[in-house]
Every structure is written in structure tokens, then in C-alpha cells.
SEFIZA-3560 file (N, C-alpha, C; in Angstrom, 3 decimals):
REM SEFIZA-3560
<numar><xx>113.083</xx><yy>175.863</yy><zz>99.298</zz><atom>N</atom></numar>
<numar><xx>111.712</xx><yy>175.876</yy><zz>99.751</zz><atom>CA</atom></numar>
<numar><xx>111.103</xx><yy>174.509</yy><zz>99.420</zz><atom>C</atom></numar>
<numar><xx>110.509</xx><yy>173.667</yy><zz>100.144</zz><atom>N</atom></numar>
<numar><xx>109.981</xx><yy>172.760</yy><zz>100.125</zz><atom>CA</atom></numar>
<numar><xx>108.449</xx><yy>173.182</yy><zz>99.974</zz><atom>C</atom></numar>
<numar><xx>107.777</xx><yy>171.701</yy><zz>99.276</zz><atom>N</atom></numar>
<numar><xx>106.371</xx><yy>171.709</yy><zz>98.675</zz><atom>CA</atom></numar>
<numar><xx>105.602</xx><yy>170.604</yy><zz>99.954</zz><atom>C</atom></numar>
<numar><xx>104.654</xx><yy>170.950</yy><zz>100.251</zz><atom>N</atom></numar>
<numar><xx>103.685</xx><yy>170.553</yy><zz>101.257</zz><atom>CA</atom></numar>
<numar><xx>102.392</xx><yy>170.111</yy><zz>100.687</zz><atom>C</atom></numar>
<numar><xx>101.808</xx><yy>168.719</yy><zz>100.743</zz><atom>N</atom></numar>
<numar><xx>100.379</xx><yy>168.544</yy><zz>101.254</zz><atom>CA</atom></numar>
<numar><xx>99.675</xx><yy>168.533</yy><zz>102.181</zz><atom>C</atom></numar>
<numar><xx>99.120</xx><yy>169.396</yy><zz>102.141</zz><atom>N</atom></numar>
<numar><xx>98.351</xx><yy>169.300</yy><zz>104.049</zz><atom>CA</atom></numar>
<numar><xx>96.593</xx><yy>168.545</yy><zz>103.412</zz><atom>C</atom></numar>
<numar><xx>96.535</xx><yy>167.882</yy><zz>103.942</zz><atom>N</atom></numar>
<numar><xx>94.698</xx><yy>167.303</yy><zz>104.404</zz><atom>CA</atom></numar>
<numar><xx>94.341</xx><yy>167.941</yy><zz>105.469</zz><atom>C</atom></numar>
<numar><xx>92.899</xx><yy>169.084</yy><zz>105.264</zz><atom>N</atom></numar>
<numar><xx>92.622</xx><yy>169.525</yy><zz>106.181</zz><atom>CA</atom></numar>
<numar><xx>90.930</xx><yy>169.397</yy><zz>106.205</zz><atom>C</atom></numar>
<numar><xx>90.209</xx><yy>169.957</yy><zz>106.961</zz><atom>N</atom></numar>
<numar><xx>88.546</xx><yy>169.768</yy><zz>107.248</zz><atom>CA</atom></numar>
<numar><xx>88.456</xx><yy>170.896</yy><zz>107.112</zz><atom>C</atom></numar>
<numar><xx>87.472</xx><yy>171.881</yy><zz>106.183</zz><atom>N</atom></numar>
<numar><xx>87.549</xx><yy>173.300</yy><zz>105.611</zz><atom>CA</atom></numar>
<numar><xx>86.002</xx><yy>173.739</yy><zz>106.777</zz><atom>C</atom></numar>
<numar><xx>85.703</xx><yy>175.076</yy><zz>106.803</zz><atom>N</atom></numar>
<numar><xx>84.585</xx><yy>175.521</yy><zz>107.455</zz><atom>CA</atom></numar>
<numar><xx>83.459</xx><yy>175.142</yy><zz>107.009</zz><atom>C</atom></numar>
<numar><xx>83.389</xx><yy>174.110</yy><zz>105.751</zz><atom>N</atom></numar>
<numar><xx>82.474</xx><yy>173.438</yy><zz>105.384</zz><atom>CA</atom></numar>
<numar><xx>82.426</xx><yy>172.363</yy><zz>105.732</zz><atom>C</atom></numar>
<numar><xx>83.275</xx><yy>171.318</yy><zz>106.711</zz><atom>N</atom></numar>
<numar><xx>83.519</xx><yy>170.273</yy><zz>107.208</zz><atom>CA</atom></numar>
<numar><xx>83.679</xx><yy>169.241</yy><zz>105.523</zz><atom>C</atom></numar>
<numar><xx>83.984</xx><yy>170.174</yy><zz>104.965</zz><atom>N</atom></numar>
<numar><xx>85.189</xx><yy>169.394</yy><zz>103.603</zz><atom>CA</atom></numar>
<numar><xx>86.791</xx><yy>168.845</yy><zz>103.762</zz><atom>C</atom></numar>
<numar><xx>86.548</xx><yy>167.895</yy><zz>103.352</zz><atom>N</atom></numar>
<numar><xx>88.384</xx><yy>167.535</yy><zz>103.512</zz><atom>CA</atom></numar>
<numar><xx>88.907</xx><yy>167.765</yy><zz>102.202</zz><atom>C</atom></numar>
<numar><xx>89.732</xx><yy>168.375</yy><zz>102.219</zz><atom>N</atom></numar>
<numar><xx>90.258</xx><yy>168.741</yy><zz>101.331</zz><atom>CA</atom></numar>
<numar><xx>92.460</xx><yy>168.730</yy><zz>101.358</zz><atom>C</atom></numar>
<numar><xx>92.567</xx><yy>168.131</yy><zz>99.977</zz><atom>N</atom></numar>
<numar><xx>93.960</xx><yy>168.379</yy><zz>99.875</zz><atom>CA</atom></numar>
<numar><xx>94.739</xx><yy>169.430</yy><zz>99.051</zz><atom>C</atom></numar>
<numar><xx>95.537</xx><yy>170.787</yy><zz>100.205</zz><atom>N</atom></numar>
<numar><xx>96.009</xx><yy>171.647</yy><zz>100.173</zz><atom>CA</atom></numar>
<numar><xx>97.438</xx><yy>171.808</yy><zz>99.437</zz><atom>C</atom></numar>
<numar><xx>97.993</xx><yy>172.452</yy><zz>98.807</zz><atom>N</atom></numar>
<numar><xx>99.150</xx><yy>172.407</yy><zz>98.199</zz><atom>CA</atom></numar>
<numar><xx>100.030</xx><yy>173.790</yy><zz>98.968</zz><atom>C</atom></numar>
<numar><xx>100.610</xx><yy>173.811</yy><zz>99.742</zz><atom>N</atom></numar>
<numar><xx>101.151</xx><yy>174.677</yy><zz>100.486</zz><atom>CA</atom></numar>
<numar><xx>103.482</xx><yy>174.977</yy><zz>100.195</zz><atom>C</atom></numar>
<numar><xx>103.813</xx><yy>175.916</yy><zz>100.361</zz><atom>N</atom></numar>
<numar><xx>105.074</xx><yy>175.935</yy><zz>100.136</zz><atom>CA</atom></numar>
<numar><xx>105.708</xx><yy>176.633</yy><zz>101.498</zz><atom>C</atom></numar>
<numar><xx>106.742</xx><yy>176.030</yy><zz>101.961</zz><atom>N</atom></numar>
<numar><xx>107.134</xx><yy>176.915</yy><zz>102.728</zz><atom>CA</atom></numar>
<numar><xx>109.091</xx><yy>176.662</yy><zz>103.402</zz><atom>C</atom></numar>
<numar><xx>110.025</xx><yy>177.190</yy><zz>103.823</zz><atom>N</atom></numar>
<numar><xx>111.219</xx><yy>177.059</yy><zz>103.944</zz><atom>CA</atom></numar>
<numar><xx>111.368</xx><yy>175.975</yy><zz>105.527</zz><atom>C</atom></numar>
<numar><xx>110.602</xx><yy>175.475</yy><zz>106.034</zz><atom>N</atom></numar>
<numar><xx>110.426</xx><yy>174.996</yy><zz>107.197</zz><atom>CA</atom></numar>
<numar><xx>109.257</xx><yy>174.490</yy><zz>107.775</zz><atom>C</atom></numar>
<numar><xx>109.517</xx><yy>173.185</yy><zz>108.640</zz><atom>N</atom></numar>
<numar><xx>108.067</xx><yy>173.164</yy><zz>108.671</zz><atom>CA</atom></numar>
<numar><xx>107.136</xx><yy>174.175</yy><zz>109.857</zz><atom>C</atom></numar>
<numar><xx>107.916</xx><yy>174.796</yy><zz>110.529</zz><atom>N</atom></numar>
<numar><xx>107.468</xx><yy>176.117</yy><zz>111.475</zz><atom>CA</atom></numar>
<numar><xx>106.897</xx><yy>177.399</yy><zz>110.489</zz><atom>C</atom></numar>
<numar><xx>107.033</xx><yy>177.558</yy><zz>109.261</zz><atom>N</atom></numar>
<numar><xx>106.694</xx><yy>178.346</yy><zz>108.234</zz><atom>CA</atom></numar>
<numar><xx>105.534</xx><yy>177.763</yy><zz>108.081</zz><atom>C</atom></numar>
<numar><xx>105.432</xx><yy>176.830</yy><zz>107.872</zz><atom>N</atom></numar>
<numar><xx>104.104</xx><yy>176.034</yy><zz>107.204</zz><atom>CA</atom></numar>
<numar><xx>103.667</xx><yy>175.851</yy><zz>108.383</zz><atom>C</atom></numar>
<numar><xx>103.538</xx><yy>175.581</yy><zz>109.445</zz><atom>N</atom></numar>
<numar><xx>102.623</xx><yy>175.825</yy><zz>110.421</zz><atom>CA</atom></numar>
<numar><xx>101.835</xx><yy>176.976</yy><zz>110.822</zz><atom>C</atom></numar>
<numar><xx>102.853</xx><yy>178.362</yy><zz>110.671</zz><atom>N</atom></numar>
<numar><xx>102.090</xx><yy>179.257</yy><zz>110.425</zz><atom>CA</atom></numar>
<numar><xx>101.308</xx><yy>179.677</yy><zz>109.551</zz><atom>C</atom></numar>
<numar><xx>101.878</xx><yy>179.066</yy><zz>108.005</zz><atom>N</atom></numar>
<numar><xx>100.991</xx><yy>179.375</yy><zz>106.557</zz><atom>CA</atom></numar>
<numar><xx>99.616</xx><yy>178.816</yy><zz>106.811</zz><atom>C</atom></numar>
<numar><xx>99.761</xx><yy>177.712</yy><zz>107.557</zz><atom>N</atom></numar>
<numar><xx>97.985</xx><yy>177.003</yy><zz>108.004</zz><atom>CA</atom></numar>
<numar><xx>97.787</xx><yy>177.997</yy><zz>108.890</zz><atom>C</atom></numar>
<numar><xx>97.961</xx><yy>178.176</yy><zz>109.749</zz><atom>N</atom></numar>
<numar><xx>97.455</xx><yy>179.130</yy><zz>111.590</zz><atom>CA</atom></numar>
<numar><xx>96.261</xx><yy>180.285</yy><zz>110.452</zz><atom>C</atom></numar>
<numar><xx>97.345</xx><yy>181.394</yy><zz>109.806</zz><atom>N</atom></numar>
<numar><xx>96.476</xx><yy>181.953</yy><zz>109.256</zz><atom>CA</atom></numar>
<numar><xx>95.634</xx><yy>181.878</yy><zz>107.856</zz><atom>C</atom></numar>
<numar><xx>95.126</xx><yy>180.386</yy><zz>107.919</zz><atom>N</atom></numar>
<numar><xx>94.391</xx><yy>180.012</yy><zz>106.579</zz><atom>CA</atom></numar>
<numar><xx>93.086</xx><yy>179.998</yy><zz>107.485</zz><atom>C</atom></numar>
<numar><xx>92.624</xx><yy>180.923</yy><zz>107.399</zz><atom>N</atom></numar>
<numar><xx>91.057</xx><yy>181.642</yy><zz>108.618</zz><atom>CA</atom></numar>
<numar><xx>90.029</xx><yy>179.802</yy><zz>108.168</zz><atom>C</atom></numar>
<numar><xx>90.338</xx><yy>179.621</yy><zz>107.035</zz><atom>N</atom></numar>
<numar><xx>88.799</xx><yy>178.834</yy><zz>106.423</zz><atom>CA</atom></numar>
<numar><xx>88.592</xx><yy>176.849</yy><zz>106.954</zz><atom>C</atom></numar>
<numar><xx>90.489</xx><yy>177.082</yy><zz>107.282</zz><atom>N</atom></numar>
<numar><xx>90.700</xx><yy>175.126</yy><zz>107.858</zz><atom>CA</atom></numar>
<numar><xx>90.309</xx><yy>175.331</yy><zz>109.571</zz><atom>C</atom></numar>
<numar><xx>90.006</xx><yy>174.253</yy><zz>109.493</zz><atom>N</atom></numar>
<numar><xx>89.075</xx><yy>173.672</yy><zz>110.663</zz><atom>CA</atom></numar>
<numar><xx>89.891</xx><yy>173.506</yy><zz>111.815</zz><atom>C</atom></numar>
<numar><xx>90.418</xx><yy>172.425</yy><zz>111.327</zz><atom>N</atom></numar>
<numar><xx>91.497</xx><yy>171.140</yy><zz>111.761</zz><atom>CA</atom></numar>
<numar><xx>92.135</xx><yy>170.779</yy><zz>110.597</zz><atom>C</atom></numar>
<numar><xx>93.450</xx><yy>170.279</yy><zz>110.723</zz><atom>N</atom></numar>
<numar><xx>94.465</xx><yy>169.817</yy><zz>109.482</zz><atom>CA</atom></numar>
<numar><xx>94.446</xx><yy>168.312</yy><zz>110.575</zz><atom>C</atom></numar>
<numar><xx>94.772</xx><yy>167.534</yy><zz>109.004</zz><atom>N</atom></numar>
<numar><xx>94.235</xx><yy>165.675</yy><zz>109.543</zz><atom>CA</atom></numar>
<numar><xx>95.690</xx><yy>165.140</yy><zz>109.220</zz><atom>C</atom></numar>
<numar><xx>96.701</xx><yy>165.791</yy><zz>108.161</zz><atom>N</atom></numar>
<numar><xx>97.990</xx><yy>165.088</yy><zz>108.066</zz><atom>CA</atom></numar>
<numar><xx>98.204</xx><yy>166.239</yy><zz>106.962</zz><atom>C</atom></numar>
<numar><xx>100.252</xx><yy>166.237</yy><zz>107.514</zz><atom>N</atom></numar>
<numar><xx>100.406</xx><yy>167.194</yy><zz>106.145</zz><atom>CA</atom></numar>
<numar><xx>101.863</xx><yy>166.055</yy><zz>105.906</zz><atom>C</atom></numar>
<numar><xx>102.315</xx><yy>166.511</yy><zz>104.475</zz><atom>N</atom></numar>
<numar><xx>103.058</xx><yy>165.820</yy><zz>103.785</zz><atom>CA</atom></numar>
<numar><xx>104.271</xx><yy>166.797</yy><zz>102.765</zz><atom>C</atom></numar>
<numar><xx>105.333</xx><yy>166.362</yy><zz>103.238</zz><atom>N</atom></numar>
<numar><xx>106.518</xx><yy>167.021</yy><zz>102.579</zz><atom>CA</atom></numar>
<numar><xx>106.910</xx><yy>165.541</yy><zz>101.745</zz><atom>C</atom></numar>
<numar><xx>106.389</xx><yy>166.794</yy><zz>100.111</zz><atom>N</atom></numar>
<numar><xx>106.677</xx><yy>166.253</yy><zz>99.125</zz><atom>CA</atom></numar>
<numar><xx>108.142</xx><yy>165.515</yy><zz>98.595</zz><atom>C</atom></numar>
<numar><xx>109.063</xx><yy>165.938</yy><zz>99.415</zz><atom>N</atom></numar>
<numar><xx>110.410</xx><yy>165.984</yy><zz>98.642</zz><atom>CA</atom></numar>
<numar><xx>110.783</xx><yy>164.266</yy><zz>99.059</zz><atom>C</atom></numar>
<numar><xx>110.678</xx><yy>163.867</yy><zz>100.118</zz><atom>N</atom></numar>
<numar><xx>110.892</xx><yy>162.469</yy><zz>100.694</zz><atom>CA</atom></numar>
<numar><xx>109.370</xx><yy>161.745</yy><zz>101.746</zz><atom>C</atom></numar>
<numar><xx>108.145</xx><yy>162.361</yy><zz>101.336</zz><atom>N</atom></numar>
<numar><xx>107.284</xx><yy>161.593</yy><zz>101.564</zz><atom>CA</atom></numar>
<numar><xx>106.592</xx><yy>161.858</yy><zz>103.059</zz><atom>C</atom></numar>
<numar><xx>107.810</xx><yy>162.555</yy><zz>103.991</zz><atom>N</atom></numar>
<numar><xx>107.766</xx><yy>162.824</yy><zz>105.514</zz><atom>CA</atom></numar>
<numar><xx>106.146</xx><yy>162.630</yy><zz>105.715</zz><atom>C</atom></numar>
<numar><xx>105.409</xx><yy>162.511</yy><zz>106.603</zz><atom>N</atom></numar>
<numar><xx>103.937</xx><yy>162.765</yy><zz>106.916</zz><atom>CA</atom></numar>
<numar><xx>104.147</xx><yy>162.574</yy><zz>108.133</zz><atom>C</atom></numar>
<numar><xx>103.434</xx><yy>163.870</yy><zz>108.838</zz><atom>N</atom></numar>
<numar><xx>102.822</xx><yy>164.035</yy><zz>110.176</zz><atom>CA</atom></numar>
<numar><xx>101.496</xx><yy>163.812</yy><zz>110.263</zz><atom>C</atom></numar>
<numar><xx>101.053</xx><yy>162.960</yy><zz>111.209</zz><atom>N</atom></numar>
<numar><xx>99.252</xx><yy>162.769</yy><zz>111.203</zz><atom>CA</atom></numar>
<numar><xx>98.791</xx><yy>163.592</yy><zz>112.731</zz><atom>C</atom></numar>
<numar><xx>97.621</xx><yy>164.429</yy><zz>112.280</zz><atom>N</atom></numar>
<numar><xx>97.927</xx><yy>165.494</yy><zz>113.405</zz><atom>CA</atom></numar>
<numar><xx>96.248</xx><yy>164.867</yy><zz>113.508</zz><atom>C</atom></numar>
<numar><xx>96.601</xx><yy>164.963</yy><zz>115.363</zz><atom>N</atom></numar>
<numar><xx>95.228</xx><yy>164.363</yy><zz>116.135</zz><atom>CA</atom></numar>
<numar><xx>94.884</xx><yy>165.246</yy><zz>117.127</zz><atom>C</atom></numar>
<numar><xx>94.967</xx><yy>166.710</yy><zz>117.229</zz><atom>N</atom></numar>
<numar><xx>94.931</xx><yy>167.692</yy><zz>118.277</zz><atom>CA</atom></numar>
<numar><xx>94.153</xx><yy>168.576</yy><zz>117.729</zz><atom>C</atom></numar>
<numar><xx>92.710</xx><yy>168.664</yy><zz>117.667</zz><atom>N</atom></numar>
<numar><xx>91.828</xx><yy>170.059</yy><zz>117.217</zz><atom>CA</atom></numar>
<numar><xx>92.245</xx><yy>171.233</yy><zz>117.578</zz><atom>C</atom></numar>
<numar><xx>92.203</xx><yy>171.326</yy><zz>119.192</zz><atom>N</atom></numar>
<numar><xx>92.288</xx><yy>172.239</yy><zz>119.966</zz><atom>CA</atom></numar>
<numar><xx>93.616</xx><yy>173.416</yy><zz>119.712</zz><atom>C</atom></numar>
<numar><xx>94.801</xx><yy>172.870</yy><zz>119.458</zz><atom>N</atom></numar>
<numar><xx>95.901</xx><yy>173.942</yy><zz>119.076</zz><atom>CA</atom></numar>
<numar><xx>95.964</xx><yy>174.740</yy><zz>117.746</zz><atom>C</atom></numar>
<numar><xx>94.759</xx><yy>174.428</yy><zz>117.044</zz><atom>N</atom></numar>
<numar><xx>95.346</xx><yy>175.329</yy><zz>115.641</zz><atom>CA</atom></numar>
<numar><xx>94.070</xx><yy>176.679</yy><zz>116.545</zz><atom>C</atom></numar>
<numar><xx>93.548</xx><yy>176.483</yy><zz>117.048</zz><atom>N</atom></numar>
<numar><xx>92.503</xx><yy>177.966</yy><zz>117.618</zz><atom>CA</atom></numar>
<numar><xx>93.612</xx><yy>178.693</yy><zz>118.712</zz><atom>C</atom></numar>
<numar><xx>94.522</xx><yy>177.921</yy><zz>119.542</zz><atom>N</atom></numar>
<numar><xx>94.787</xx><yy>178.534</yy><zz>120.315</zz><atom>CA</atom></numar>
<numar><xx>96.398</xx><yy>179.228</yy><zz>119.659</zz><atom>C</atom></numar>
<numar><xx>96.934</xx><yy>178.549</yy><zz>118.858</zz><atom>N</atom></numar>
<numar><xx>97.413</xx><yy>179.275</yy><zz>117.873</zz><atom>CA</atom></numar>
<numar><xx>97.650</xx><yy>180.528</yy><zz>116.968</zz><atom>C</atom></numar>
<numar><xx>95.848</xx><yy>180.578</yy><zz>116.820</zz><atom>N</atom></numar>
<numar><xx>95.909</xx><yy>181.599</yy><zz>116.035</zz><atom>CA</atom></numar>
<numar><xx>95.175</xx><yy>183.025</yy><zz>116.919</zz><atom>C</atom></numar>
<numar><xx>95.085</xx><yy>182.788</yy><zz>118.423</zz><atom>N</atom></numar>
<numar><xx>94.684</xx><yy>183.681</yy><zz>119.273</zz><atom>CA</atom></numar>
<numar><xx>96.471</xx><yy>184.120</yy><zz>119.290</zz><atom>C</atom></numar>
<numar><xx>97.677</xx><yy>183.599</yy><zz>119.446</zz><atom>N</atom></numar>
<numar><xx>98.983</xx><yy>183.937</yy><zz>120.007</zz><atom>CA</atom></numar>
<numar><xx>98.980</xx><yy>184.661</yy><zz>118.549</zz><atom>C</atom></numar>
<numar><xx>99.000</xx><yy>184.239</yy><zz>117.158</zz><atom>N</atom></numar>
<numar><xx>99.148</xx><yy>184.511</yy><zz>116.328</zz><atom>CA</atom></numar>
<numar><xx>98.933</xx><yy>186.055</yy><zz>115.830</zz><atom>C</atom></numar>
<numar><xx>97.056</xx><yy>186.381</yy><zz>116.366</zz><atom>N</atom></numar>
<numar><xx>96.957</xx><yy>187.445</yy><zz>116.414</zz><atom>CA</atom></numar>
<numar><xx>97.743</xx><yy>188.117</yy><zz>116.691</zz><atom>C</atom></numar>
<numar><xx>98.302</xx><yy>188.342</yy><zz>118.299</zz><atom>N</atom></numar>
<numar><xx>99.058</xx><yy>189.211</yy><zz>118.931</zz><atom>CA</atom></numar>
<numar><xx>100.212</xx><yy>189.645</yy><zz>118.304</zz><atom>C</atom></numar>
<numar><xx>100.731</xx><yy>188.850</yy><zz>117.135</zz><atom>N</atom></numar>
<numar><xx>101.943</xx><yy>189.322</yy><zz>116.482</zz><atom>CA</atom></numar>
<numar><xx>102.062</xx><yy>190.031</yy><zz>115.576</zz><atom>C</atom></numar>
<numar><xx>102.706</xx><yy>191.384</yy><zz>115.868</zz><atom>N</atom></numar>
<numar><xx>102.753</xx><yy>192.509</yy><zz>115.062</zz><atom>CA</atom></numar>
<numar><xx>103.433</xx><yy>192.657</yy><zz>113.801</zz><atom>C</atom></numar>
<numar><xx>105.150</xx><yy>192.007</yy><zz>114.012</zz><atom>N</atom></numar>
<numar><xx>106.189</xx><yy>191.752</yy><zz>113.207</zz><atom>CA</atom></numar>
<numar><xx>106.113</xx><yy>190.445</yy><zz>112.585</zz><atom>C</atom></numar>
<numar><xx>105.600</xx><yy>190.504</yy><zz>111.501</zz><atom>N</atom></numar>
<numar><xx>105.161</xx><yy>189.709</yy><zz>110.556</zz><atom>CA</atom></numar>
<numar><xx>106.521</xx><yy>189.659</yy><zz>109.651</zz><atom>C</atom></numar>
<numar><xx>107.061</xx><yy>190.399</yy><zz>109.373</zz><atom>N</atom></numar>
<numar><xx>108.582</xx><yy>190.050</yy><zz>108.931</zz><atom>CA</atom></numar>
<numar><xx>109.280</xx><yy>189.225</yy><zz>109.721</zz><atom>C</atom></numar>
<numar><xx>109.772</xx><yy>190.022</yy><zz>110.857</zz><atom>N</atom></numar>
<numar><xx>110.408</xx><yy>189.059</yy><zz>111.949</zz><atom>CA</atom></numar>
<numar><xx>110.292</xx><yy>187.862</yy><zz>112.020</zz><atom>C</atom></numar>
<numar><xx>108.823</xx><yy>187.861</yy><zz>112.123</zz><atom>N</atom></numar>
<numar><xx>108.305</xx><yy>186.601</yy><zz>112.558</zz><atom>CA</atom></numar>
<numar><xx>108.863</xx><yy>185.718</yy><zz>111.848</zz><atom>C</atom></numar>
<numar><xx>108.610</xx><yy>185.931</yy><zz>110.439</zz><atom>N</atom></numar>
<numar><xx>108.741</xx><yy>184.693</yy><zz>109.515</zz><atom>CA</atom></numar>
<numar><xx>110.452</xx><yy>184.407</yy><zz>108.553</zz><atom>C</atom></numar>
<numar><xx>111.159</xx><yy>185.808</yy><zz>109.279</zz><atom>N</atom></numar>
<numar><xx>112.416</xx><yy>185.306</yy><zz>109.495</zz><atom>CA</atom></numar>
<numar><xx>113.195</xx><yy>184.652</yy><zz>110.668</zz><atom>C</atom></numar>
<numar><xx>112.388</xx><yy>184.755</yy><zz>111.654</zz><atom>N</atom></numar>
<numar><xx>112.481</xx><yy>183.754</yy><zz>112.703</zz><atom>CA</atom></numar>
<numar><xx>112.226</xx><yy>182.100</yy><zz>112.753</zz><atom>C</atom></numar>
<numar><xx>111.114</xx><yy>182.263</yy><zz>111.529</zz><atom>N</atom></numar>
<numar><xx>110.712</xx><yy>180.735</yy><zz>111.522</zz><atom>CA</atom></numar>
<numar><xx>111.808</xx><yy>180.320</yy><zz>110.635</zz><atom>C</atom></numar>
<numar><xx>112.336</xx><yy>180.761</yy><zz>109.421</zz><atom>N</atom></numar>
<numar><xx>113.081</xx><yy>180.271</yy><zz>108.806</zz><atom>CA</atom></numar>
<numar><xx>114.740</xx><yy>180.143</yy><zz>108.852</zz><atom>C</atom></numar>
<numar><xx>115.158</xx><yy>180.895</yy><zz>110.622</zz><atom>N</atom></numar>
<numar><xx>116.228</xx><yy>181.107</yy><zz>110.681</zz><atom>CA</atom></numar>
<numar><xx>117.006</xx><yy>181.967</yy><zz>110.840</zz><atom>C</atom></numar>
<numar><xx>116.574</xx><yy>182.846</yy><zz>110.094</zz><atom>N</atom></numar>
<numar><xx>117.626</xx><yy>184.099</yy><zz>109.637</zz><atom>CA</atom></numar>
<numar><xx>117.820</xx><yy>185.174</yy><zz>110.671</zz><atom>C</atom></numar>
<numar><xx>117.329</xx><yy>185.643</yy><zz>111.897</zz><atom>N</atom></numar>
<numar><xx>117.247</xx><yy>185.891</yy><zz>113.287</zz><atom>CA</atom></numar>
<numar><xx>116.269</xx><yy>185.655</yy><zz>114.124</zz><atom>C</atom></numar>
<numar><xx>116.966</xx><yy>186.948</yy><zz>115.577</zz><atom>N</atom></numar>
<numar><xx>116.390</xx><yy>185.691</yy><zz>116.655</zz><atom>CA</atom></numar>
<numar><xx>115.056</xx><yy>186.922</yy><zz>116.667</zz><atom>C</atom></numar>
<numar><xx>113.886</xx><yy>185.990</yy><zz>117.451</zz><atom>N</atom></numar>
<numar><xx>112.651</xx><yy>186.927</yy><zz>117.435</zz><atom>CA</atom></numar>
<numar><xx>112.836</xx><yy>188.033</yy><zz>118.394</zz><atom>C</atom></numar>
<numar><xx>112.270</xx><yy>189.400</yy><zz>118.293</zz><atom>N</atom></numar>
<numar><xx>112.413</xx><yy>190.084</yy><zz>119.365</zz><atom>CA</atom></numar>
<numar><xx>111.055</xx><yy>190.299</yy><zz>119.601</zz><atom>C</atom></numar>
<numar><xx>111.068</xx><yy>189.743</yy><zz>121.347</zz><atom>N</atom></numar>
<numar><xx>109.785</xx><yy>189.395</yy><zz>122.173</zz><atom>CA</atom></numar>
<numar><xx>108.592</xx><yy>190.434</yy><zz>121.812</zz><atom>C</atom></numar>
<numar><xx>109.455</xx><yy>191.964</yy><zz>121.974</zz><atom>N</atom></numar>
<numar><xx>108.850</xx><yy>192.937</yy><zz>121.878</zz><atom>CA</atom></numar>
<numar><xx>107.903</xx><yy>193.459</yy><zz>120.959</zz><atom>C</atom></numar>
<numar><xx>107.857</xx><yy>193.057</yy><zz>119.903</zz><atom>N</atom></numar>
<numar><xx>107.399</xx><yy>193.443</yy><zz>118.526</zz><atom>CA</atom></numar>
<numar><xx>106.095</xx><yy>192.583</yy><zz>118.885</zz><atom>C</atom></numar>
//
């Protein structure tokens, strides 16, 4: 499991730096999706070798977490993000 900094803009239009963990960075995309209180995320950072993504797209963490809703299998899901099988559409 890798360690994450995300910089994000909170519902207080605070920036703030997040300490997040997750097995992938598709895990940690979802660990933000449902963090209800971030705005927009401005750059996140995998601690282990420095990696940084600088994220310039408001618009996809809302439309995100509308698909997000719809997902029932919350297990699945997040053995899907990390690998371990394939998603079934259905759930």
C-alpha cells in the first residue's frame, strides 16, 4: 500500500494537504471521489518516489461522484481497482 499527498480546495475554499493511503492510484482516486468535503484536488503525490500529478480539471471529480453513486458493490468495486477481479457491470 502506498502513502499519498493530495492538495486539495476543501468546501471552505481551504487548501489543504491530505494524507491519504491506498493500493493504486485508481483506489485513491476513488478514496478522494467519496471525500463529500474536497472541492477540487490541485496535485496529489506518491510518497514512495515523489511521482506528482498536477490536476487542472474541476469538472470530473462531480461527475465522478454522480457514476460513483450508482455503485452498489463497494467490495467489488475496490477489488477491481486493486486488481484482484474483473468488475461485474451488474452490481
Amino acid at each position: 500500500m502506498d502513502e499519498y499527498i493530495i492538495t486539495v480546495l476543501d468546501s471552505e475554499q481551504e487548501v489543504l494537504n491530505i494524507k491519504s493511503f491506498a493500493e493504486t492510484i485508481e483506489e485513491l482516486i476513488d478514496n478522494i471521489v467519496c471525500m463529500e468535503y474536497i472541492e477540487s484536488v490541485i496535485s496529489v503525490t506518491r510518497t514512495k518516489d515523489n511521482k506528482t500529478w498536477n490536476i487542472k480539471d474541476d469538472v470530473s471529480l462531480s461527475l465522478l461522484r454522480e457514476y460513483r453513486n450508482k455503485i452498489t458493490d463497494n467490495v467489488g468495486l475496490r477489488d477491481y481497482l486493486i486488481g484482484k477481479e474483473v468488475f461485474d457491470e451488474e452490481s
